[in-house]
N, C-alpha and C positions, 0 to 999 in steps of 0.2 A: 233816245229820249233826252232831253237838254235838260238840267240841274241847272237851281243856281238858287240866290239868296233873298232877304228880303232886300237889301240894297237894291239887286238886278232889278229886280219886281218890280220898285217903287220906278225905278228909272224907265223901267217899258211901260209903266201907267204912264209917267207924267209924259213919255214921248208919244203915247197913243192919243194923249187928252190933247198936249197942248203945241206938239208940232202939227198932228196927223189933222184933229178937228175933231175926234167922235168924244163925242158929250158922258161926262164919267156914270151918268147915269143909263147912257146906253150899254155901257160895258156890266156894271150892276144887274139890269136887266136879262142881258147875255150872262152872267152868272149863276143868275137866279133861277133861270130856266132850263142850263145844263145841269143842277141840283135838282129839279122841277122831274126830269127826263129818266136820271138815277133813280130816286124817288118812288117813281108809277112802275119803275120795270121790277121793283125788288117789291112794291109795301101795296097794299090796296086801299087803308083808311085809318082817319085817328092819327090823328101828327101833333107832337107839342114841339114847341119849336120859341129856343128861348136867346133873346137875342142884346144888344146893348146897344151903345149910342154912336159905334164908330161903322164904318164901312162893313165889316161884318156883318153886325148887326142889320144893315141897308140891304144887304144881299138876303138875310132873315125875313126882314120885314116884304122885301118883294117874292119871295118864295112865300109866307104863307098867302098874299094875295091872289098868287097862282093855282094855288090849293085849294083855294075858297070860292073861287070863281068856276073851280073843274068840280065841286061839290063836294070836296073831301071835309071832313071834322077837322078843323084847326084850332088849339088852342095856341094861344102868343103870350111871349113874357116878357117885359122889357126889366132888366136890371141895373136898377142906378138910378132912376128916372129919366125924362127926356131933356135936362137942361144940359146946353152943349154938346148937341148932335152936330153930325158932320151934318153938309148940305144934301149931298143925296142920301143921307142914311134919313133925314128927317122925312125931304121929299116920300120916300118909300114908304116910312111909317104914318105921314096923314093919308098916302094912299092907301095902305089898309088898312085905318081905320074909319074912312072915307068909304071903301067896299061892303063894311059893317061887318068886320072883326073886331071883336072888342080883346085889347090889348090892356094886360094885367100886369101891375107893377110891382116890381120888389124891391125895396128898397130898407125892408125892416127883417131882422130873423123869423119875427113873427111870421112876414109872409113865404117865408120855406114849405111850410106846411098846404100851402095851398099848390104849390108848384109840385111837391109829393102826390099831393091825391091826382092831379093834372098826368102825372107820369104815370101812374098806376091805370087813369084810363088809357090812355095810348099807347098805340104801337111801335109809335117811334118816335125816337127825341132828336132833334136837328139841335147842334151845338152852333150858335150864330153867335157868339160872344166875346170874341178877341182873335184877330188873324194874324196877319205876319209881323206888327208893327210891335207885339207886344216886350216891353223892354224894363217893366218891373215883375217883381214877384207880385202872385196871385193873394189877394190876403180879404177880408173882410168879408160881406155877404157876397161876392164873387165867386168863394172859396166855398161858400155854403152851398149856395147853388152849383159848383161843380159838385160837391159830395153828392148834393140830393141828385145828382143826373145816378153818378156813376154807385149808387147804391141800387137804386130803381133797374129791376132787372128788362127793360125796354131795348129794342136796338138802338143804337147812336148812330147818328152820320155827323159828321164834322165839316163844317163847310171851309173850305181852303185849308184850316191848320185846327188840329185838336188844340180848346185853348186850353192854354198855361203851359203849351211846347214849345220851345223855341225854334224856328222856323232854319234856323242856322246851324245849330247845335247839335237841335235833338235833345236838351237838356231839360228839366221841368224845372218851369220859374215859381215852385211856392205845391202847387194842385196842377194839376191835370185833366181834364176830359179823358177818358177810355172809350174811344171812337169803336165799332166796329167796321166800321168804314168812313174816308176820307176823299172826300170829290174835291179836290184842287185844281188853281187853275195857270194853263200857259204852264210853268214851271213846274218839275220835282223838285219839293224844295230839297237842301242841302241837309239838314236836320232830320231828314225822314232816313236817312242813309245809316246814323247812328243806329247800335243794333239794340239799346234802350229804347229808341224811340217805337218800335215797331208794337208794345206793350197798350201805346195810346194812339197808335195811326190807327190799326187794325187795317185793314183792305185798301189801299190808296189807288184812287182813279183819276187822271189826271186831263182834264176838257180842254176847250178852248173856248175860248167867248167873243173872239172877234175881234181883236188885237193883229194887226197887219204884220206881216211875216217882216218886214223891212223896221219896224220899228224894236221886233226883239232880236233882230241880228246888226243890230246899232248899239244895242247894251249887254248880249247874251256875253259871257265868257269863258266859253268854248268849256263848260264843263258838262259830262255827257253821264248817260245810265246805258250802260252795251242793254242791248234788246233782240229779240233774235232775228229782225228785221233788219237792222245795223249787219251785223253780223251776214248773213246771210247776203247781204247786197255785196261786200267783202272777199266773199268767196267765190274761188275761181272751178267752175265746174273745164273736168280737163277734156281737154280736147278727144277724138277718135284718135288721130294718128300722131302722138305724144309717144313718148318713149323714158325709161328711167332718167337721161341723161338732161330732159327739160325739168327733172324734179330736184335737182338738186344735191350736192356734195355735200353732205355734211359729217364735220369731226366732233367727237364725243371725248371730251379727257377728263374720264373719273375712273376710280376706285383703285385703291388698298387694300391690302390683305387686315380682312375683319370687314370690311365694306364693298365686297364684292354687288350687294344686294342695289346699291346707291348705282353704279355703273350699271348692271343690267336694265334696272327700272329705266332711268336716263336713253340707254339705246335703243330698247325697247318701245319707248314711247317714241322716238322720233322716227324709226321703223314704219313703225302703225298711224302717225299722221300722214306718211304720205310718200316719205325721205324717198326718192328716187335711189340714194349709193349713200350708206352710212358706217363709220367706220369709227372700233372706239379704242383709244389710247388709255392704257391700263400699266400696274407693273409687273412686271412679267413675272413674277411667282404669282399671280392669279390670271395671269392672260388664258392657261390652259382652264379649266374651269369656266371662264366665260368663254371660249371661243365653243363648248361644247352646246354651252346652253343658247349662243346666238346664233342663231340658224341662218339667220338672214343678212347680219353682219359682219363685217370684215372687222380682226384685232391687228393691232402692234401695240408697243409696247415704249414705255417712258425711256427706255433704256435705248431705242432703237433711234438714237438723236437723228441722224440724217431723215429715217424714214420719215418721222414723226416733223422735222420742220419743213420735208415734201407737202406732204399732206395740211402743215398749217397753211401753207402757198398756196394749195390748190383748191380748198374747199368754199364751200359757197355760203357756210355758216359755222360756227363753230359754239359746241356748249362745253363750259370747261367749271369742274368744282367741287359735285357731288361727290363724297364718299375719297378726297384724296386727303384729308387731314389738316389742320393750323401747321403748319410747320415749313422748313426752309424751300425742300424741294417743293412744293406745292407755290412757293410766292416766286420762284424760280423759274417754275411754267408758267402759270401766270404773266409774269414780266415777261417772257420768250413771246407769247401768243401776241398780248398787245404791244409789242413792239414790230410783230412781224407779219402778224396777219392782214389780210387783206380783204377781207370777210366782214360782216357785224362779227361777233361773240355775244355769250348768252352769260353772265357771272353768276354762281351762285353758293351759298353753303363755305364752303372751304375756302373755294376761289373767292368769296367778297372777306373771311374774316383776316384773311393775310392782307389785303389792303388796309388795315387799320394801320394807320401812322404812317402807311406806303403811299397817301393818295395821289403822287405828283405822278404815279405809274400811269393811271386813272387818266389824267390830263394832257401827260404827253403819249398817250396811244394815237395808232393812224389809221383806225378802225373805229366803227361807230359800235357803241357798247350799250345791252343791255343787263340790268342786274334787277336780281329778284330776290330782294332782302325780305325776313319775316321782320317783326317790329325788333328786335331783338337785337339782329345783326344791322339792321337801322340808326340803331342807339349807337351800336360800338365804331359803324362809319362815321356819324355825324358827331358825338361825344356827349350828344344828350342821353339823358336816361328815357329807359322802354315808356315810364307814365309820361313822360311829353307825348312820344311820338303817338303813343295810342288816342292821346287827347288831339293832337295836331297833325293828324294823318295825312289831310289834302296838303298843310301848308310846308309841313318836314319835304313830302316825297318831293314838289315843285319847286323847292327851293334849292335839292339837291341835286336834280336835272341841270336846272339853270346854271347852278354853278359851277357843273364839271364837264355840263354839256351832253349827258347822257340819257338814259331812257328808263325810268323806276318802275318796278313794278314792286310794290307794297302791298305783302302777303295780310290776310286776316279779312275779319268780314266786311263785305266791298270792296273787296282788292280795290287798288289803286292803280291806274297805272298812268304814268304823265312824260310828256319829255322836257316840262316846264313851260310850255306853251297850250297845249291840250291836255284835259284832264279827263279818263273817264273811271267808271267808278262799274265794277263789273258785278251783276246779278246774279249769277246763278252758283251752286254750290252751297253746301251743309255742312254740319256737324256731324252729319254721318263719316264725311270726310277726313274728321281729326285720325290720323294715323301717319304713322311713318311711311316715307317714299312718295307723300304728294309732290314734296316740291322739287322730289327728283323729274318724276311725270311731266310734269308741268316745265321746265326747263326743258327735258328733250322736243317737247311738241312743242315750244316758241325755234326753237334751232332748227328743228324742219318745216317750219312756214316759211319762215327767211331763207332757209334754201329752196324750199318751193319758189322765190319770188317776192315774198309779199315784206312790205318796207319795215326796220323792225318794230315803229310803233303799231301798225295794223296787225305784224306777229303776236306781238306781246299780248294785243287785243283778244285776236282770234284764239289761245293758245288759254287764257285765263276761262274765256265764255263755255269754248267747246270741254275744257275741263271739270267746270263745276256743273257745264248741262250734262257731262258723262254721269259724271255722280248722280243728280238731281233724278236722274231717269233711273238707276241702279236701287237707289233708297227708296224707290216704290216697293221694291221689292227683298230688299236686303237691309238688316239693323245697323249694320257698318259695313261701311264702303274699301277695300282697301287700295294700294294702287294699282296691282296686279287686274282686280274686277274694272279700274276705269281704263287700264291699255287696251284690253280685248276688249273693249264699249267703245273705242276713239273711235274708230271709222264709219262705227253706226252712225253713232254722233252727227259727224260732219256731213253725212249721206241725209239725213232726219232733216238738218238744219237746211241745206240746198234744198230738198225736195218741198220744206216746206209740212212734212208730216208730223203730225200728234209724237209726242214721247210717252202719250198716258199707257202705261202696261207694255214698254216694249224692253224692261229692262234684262239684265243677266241672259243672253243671246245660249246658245247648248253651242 
């Protein structure tokens, strides 16, 4: 599903209107009646529907004509009056009142009141009142008429953007609409990703109106919503006569004694995505201990230098970090692996905070590298603090792709993950998930898709999506998720996702 801004937006309108030739009121039209379509399948009758003088409003004003024509109760509000309507917003609005809807103005606090009792008849209130463009704070009878929606206990739909959201952000400019639902169009906006914004999207549905595929991949920019469609196209169902050795080598260098739990989780999960041969480098006062509990993995040991830089030669991915500590010998392996591997690598935890002030390691590696900072360890790579990066999530992870040449995955809600050319933004995953050893999880299953094959930005992809759908299906059924409940769930997962089947009740397997 393609993301992007109101900039993008404005630019695939003006390329649809005025290189392509389709008339901005056809596209209004096409708007109005994928709102029209939403509309008949959820509500049966009684619609107020309140709308203003810009392009929004247009889409309002043709939506209730639609409704009035198909015999539904339409009440219309216009707030502000009509001086200085856009062209097609007016067009729309003499058209219905042309049709003989009488449209009601607001213009005074006084007439609040009339727009209350209006809400108290109807079923549903259609927000038509400010869309992508909007670039002040909400303030005067604007602000009133949002209160009086969002007091009125009536459903909301929002047509392209709850007003007073911003379309970018996600931030609220002044008031808000509290949509229960949100029919946008061509684009998810960038603002809807914000995990405030979801308060006033409520349900976002995202249409098309007829907007030529050639005119939004002339201004789209490449910023994505993983889907399970996306995903699914992605994955490789394995062949019949396949063998472990087509699945992939992969090396695992974590844990400490006191963090054995970081290494097992880590090997564990790339085991259970698929790993054809996975092997996990450890120090060897806890190698016995894990070699007991990995049944399916092969140990050595930090100590075991030849064996251990055999195995960085030969592997087909390598994840190196969890659970080994800030400290010398950890920046030690680190510098070993990307100096000598030959493989992607997966960084995380440990292995990214010993890169702080070491980044030229980072730059002169001869492997392609990905790292999976939470915002935290973000801040301590880049030197901003955590409230930037939390505020600048898309622009910190993209920036720091591009300038080390690497492939971000930016943990928190929407993951990020970019190589500073594509951005996507991944959906699935909860709060159930807050516990320790996700993003050990999560690092072994990106290290075994790359050894599986798969390039390490579609790893990184695949590896985020199938993680938070492990979860997402588990917290049907479970109040917290830990990481242990999402390793025994990865395979379902990925078996669910290919086959194409429901996840509704299929969670916690016996």
């Amino acid at each position: 599903m393609r993301v992007g801004t109101a900039s993008v937006m404005r630019q695939i309108d003006s390329c649809a209107i005025n290189e392509i030739g389709i008339p901005g009121i056809v596209l209004m039209e096409n708007a109005s009646r994928e709102v029209l379509d939403f509309l008949l399948e959820r509500f049966d009758d009684d619609f107020c529907i309140i709308c203003s003088k810009g392009n929004n409003g247009g889409d309002g004003f043709a939506l209730a004509r639609q409704l009035f024509v198909k015999g539904k109760n339409v009440e219309v509000f216009l707030v502000g009056g009509d001086q200085g309507m856009s062209s097609d917003c007016r067009t729309n609005y003499e058209a219905a009142k042309g049709t003989g809807i009488e449209i009601k103005n607001i213009v005074r606090e006084e007439d609040i009141a009339e727009l209350g009792r209006a809400l108290d008849r109807c079923a549903v209130a259609v927000d038509a009142i400010f869309g992508t463009g909007l670039a002040r704070d909400v303030e005067g009878i604007y602000s009133s008429v949002i209160d009086a929606v969002n007091l009125h206990t009536v459903s909301v739909v929002a047509i392209d953007v709850p007003s007073g959201l911003n379309s970018d952000t996600g931030s609220v400019a002044g008031n808000c609409i509290k949509a229960d639902a949100t029919v946008t169009f061509e684009l998810y906006k960038r603002g809807f990703l914000n995990y405030k914004a979801a308060e006033y999207t409520g349900e976002i549905v995202v249409v098309k109106i007829g907007i030529p595929e050639k005119a939004v991949i002339k201004h789209h920019e490449c910023e994505y919503l993983l889907d399970d469609e996306m995903i699914r196209e992605r994955l490789k169902v394995r062949r019949t006569y396949s063998h472990k050795g087509d699945f992939g080598r992969v090396l695992v260098i974590s844990g400490t004694e006191g963090y054995t739990g970081a290494a097992y989780i880590c090997t564990t999960s790339a085991v259970r995505s698929g790993s054809g041969l996975v092997t996990l480098a450890c120090e060897q006062r806890i190698r016995d201990v894990l070699s007991q509990r990995l049944t399916e993995a092969m140990t050595t040991s930090f100590e075991e230098s030849e064996k251990l830089d055999g195995h960085i030669r030969r592997s087909d991915a390598i994840a190196i970090g969890p659970g080994m500590g800030d400290r010398r010998e950890t920046l030690e392996l680190v510098s070993n692996v990307l100096e000598n591997a030959q493989c992607p690598v997966v960084i995380d935890a440990d292995g990214l905070n010993v890169l702080k002030g070491n980044l030229e390691l980072l730059d002169s590696r001869k492997c392609e590298a990905v790292i999976t900072p939470h915002p935290g360890e973000m801040a301590r790579l880049t030197g901003y603090d955590t409230a930037y990066i939390e505020e600048n999530r898309s622009e910190a992870a993209m920036d720091f792709a591009r300038k080390h040449g690497v492939i971000v995955l930016l943990k928190g809600y929407r993951t990020i993950i970019t190589d500073g050319k594509e951005l996507y933004y991944n959906s699935t995953g909860s709060s159930a998930m807050a516990s320790g050893g996700m993003g050990d999880c999560l690092t072994g299953m990106i290290a075994s898709f790359i050894g599986q094959g798969y390039d390490p930005l579609a790893a990184a992809c695949l590896g985020a999506y199938i993680h938070g759908y492990a979860g997402d299906v588990l917290s049907e059924v479970l109040y917290s998720v830990n990481a242990t409940h999402v390793m025994e769930e990865i395979p379902y997962a990925i078996k669910e996702i290919i086959d194409g089947t429901s996840q509704e009740n299929e969670g916690f397997r016996d």
